[in-house]
Structure formats: structure tokens, C-alpha cells
C-alpha positions in Angstrom: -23.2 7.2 -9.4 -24.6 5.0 -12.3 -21.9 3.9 -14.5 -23.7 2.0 -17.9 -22.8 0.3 -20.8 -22.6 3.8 -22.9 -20.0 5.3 -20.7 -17.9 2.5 -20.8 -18.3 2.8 -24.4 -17.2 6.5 -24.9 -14.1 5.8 -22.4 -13.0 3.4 -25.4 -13.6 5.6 -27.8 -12.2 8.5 -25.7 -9.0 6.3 -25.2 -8.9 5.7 -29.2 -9.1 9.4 -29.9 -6.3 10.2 -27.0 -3.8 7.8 -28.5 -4.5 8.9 -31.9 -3.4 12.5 -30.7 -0.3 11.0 -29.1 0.6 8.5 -31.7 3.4 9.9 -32.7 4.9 11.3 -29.7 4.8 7.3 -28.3 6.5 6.4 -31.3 9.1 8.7 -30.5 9.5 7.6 -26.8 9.8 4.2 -28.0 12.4 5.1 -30.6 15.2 5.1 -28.3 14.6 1.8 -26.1 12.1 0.0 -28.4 11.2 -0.6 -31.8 9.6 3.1 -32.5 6.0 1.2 -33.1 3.9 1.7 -30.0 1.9 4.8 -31.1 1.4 2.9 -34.2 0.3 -0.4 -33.0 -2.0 1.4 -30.2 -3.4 3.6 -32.8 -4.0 0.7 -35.3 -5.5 -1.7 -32.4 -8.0 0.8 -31.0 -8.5 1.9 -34.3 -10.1 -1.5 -35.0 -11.5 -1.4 -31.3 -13.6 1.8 -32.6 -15.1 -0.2 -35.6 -16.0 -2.9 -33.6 -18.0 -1.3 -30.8 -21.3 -0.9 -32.9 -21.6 -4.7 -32.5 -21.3 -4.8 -29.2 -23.4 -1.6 -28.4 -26.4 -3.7 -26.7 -24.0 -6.2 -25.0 -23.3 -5.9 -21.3 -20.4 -4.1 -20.0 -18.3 -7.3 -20.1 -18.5 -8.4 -23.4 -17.6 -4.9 -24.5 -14.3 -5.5 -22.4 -13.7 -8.9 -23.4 -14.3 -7.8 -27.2 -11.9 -4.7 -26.4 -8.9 -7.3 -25.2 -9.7 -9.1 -27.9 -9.1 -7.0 -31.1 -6.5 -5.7 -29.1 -4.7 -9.1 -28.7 -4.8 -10.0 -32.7 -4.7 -6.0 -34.4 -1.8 -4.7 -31.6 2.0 -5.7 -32.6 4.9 -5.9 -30.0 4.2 -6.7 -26.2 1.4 -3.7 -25.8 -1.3 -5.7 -27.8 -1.4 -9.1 -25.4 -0.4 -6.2 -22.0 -3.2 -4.6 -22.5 -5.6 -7.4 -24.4 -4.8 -9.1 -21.2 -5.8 -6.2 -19.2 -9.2 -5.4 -20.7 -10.0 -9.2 -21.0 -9.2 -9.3 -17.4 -11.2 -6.5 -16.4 -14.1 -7.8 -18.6 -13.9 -11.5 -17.4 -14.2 -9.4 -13.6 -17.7 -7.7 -15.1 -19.8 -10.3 -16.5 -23.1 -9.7 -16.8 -22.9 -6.2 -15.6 -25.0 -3.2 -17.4 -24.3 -0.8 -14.7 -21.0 -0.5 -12.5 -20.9 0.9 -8.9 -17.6 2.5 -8.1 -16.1 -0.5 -6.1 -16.9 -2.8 -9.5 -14.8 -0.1 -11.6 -12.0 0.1 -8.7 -12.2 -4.4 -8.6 -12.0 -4.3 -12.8 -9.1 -2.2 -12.6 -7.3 -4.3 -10.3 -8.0 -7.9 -12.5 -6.4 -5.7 -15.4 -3.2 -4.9 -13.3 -2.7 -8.6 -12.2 -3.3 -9.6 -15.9 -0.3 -7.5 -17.3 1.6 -8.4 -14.5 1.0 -11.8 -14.7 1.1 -11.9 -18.9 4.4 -9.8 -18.3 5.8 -11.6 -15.5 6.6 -7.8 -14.7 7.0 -5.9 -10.8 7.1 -2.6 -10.3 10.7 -1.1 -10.8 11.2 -2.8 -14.0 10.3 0.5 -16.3 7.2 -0.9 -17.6 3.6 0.3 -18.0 3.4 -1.6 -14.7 5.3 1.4 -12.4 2.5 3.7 -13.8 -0.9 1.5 -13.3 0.0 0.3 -9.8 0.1 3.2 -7.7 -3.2 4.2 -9.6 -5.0 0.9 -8.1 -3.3 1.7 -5.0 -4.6 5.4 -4.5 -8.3 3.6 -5.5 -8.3 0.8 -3.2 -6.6 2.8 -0.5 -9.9 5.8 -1.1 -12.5 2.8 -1.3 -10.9 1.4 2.1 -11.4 4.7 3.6 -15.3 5.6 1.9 -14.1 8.5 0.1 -15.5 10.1 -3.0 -14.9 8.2 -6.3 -13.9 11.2 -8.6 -11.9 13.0 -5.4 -10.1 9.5 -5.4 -9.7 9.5 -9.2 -8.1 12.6 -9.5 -5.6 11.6 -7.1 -5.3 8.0 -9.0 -4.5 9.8 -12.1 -1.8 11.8 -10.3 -0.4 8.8 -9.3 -0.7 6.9 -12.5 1.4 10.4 -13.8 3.9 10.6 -11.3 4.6 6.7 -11.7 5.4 7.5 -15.4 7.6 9.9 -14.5 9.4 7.9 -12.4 10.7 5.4 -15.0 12.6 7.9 -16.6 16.0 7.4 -14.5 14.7 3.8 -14.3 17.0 0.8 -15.6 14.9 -0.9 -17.8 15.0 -5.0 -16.9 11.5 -6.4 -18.7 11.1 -6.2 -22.5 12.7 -5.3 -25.3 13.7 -1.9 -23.6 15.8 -4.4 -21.2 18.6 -5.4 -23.9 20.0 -2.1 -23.6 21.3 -2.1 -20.0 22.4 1.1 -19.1 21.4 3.2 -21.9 17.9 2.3 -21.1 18.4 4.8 -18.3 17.3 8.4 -18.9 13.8 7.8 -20.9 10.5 7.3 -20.2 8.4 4.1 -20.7 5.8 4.4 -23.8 3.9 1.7 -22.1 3.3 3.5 -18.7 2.9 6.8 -21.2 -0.1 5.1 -23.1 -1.4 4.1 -19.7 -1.3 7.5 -18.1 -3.3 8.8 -21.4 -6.0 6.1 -20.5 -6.2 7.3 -17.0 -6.6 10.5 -17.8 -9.8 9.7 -20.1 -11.1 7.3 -17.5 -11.3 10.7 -15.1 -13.0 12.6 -18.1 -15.2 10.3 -18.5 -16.7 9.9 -14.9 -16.1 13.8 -14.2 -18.7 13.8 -17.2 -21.1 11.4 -15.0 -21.6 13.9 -12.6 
């Protein structure tokens, strides 16, 4: 499977388009436990993203990342903007110098991102953050590349995980963030971080189904 520069480019714009769609449901999980602005702030950051990537069309996959975290880091308000600007920078920093991408360098990018949220969010799993959703995903991949099993077949599964793990902070009590201030009533809704992340799994899958 050769994965280049171009479809690492139409994941970003197939991430922008999917938050766009969701913008305002996000804003509406984030209503109750946050400051109702995470649709808004993702759409406005990868928004900008989107503008940007004609400048980095030629670039090599990691500059596209690190330009990705970037604009992410100074357009996104709240915590999601330096989460995930820490994430793609991560990922990017792990890619240098790379025009094409076997499947272990996708699986090894999307483990840098995890530890960069986890370590800009001093977060674990169990804290209802964006973290209980990306971590079984990176588990599920690492566990398939372990065993030499088919990168999409693997995928799928990840993205089930990645789904079920947002799922799963619904009866969560929130204890990172600003969700974390509201004790008990945090209890009962579902993390608009791990959301957004389970919306860029998704196009991650579409966009290596797409390879085939």
C-alpha cells in the first residue's frame, strides 16, 4: 500500500469537511460540561488548515503535519487547539522527510500523537477526555501490526474502538478539563473531544479504503 503526500492531504481536508457537518452537534455536546465552543473552534481551526494546504502541497508528509498542528495551535480556542496541535505536530515531528508512508509509519505517527495529548493534557484514560476514545484505536493497530494483519481489516476494527471508547465516557465522571469543575453532573454526557476524534477516525478509514 503506497500512502503519499496527496492522501495525507485529502484526510485533512476530509477531516475539515467532517467537522464542518458536525459543527454544531459538538457545540451542543459541549454545552452541557464545557463552554458550547468546540464545533466552533474545530471548524474555525481546520478551516484555516484548508487554506493553508496549497502552500504545503509539494512539502513532504511531515511538514504538512507540523503545518497542520500548527495553525491548529494559534486559530483553535479552548484545550482542543494545543490537544490536537500537539497531536498532529507530534505525528509530523515522527514523519520527517517522508513522501510515502508504509502502514507501520501511519500506525508509529498515530501513536507520537496519542503521547502528545496525553502528555500536553497530563490526561489517562478514564478521565472523559478525547484520550478514552484515541487509545484503544492505537491499541487495536499496534496489537494488528504485532500480529501481521491487514492494515484496513485492522482499521476498521480501530475505528470501532475509537467509537466504542466515545461511547464509554458517557457515564464517565469527568476529572481533566473544564468538564472536571462539574463533579457529578459531568456524569451522563459524552465527551466532544473523543467525539471530534472518532469523526477523524472515521475519515482516516475512508481515506485508506479509497487507497485500495
Amino acid at each position: 500500500m503506497r500512502i503519499t503526500s496527496e492522501h495525507v492531504i485529502r484526510f485533512i481536508e476530509g477531516v475539515a469537511a467532517r467537522i464542518k457537518q458536525h459543527r454544531d452537534e459538538l457545540v451542543q455536546l459541549d454545552a452541557p460540561i464545557g463552554d458550547s465552543d468546540h464545533g466552533v473552534n474545530m471548524d474555525r481551526g481546520f478551516t484555516t488548515v484548508v487554506e493553508k494546504l496549497p502552500t504545503v502541497a509539494d512539502k513532504d508528509i511531515g511538514t504538512i503535519l507540523k503545518t497542520v498542528g500548527m495553525t491548529l495551535v494559534s486559530t483553535v480556542g479552548g484545550a482542543s487547539g494545543p490537544l490536537y496541535g500537539t497531536a498532529f505536530l507530534r505525528a509530523g515531528m515522527a514523519l520527517a522527510d517522508r513522501y510515502e508512508l508504509t502502514p507501520a509509519e501511519v500506525v508509529a505517527a498515530l501513536e507520537a500523537a496519542l503521547e502528545g495529548i496525553q502528555a500536553r493534557g497530563k490526561a489517562q484514560r478514564g478521565e472523559k477526555t478525547m484520550v478514552d476514545a484515541i487509545g484503544p484505536g492505537v491499541d487495536v493497530l499496534k496489537e494488528a501490526q504485532a500480529n501481521g494483519e491487514d492494515f484496513t481489516v485492522a482499521l476498521r476494527r480501530s475505528v470501532e474502538a475509537v467509537e466504542a471508547g466515545m461511547k464509554a465516557t458517557i457515564p464517565m465522571l469527568a476529572t481533566k478539563g473544564r468538564a472536571s469543575y462539574l463533579g457529578q453532573r459531568s456524569i451522563g454526557h459524552q465527551d466532544p473531544g473523543a467525539t471530534s476524534a472518532f469523526y477523524m477516525a472515521q475519515v482516516l478509514l475512508e481515506t485508506i479504503e479509497r487507497i485500495q
